[in-house]
Structure formats: C-alpha cells, structure tokens
C-alpha positions as CSV (number, residue, x, y, z in Angstrom):
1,X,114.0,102.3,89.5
2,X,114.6,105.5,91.2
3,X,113.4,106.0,94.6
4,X,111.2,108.7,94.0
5,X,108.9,106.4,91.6
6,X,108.9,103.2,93.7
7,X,108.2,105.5,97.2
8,X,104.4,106.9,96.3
9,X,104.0,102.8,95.4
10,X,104.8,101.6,98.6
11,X,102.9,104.1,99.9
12,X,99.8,103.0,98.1
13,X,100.4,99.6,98.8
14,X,100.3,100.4,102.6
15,X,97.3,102.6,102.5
16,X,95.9,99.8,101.1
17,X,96.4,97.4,103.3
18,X,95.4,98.9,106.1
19,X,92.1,100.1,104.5
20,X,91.6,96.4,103.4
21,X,92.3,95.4,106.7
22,X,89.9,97.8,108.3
23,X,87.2,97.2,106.2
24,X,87.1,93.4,106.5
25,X,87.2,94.0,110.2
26,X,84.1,96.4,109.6
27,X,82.2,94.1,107.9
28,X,83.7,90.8,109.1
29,X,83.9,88.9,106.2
30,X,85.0,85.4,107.7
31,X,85.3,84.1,104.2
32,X,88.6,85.5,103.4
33,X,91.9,84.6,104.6
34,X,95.0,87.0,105.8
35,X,96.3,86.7,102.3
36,X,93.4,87.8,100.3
37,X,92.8,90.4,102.7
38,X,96.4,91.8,101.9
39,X,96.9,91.0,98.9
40,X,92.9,92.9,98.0
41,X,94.4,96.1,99.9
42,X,97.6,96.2,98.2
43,X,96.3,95.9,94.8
44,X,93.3,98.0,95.3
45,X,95.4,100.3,97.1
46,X,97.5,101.0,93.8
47,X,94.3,101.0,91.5
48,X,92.5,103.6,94.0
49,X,95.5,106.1,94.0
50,X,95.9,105.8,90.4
51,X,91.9,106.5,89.8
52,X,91.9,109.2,92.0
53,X,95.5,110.8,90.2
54,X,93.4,110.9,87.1
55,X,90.7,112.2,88.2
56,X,92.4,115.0,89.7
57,X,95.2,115.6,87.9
58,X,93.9,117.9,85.3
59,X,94.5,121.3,87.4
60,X,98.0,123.6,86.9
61,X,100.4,123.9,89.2
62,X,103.6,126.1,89.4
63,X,107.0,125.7,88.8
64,X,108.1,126.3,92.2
65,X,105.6,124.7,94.2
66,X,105.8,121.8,92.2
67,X,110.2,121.7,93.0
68,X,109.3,121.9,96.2
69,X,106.5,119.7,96.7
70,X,108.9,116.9,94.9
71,X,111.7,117.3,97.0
72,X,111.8,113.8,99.1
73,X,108.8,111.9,101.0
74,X,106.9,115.3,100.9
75,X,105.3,114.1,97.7
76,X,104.6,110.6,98.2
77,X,102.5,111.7,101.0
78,X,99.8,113.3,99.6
79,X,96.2,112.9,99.4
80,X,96.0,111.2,96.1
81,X,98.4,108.3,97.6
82,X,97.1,108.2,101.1
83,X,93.8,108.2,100.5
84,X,93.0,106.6,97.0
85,X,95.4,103.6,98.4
86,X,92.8,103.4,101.4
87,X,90.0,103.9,99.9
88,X,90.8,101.4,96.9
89,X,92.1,98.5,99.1
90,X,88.8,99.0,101.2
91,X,86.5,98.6,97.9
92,X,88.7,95.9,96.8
93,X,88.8,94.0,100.1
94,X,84.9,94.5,100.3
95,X,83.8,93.6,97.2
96,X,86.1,90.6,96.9
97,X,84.7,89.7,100.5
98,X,81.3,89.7,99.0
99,X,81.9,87.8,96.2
100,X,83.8,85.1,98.1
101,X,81.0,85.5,100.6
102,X,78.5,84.7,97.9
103,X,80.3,81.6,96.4
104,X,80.2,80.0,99.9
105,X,76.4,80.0,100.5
C-alpha cells in the first residue's frame, strides 16, 4: 500500500480518537471502557471522513493545484480528514455511549 493512501487513514483514525475521547469526557459516559472509546473514534473517525469526502467531493479542481495539494502530508491534512475523522469518532463514541448507557439501566 503506498504511503500516500494509508497516511489520510491514519489521520482519520486519530482525529477520531481524539474526538471520541473528547466527547465521552463531555458527556461522561461511565459505561464504556478505554477500548470502546478508541476503538468508536477510530472507526467513526474513518466513516465521518469518508461521509464528508462524499459530500463534498463533487466540485472541480485544477490540474495544478491539485499536483500541488498532493505533494506529501499537505493532503492528508485537510478538512475532510481532520475534521470528518473528529466529528465521526465523536457521533460514534456518543451514540454508542448511549446505547450502552441504555442497556445498563
């Protein structure tokens, strides 16, 4: 796998941990362990960036801007990754903090 497929992942996975992690402190769901918390953020992390690609991937860009744009980290970090991997892990993270929230009670 080349690097420049697998780096926008790991940044989505990141994102999404730390959004996962700052939402269960947020809402201080005691009913989820490290794990789930991680493991919520990572994959939700992923899912959000990919939502968000689609959503707005449908505009034009140029040939040169997008040569340069892909050149390296420069476009792993970019809005779509950064924040659709924080956002997702955070929706993840909550919502599976509700439902395991719910199953306790």
């Amino acid at each position: 796998m080349d690097m420049n497929t697998l780096l926008p992942i790991i940044i989505q996975i990141i994102t999404g941990i730390i959004g996962g992690q700052a939402v269960s402190v947020a809402i201080k769901t005691a009913a989820m362990g490290q794990l789930t918390k991680i493991l919520g953020g990572a994959i939700g992390g992923v899912g959000g960036a990919a939502i968000l690609g689609s959503l707005l991937g449908g505009g034009t860009i140029s040939p040169d801007a997008a040569a340069a744009a892909t050149s390296g980290l420069g476009s792993a970090l970019n809005l779509q990754n950064i924040l659709g991997g924080a956002g997702g892990g955070a929706i993840l993270t909550g919502i599976l903090g509700a439902v395991m929230g719910a199953m306790k009670k």
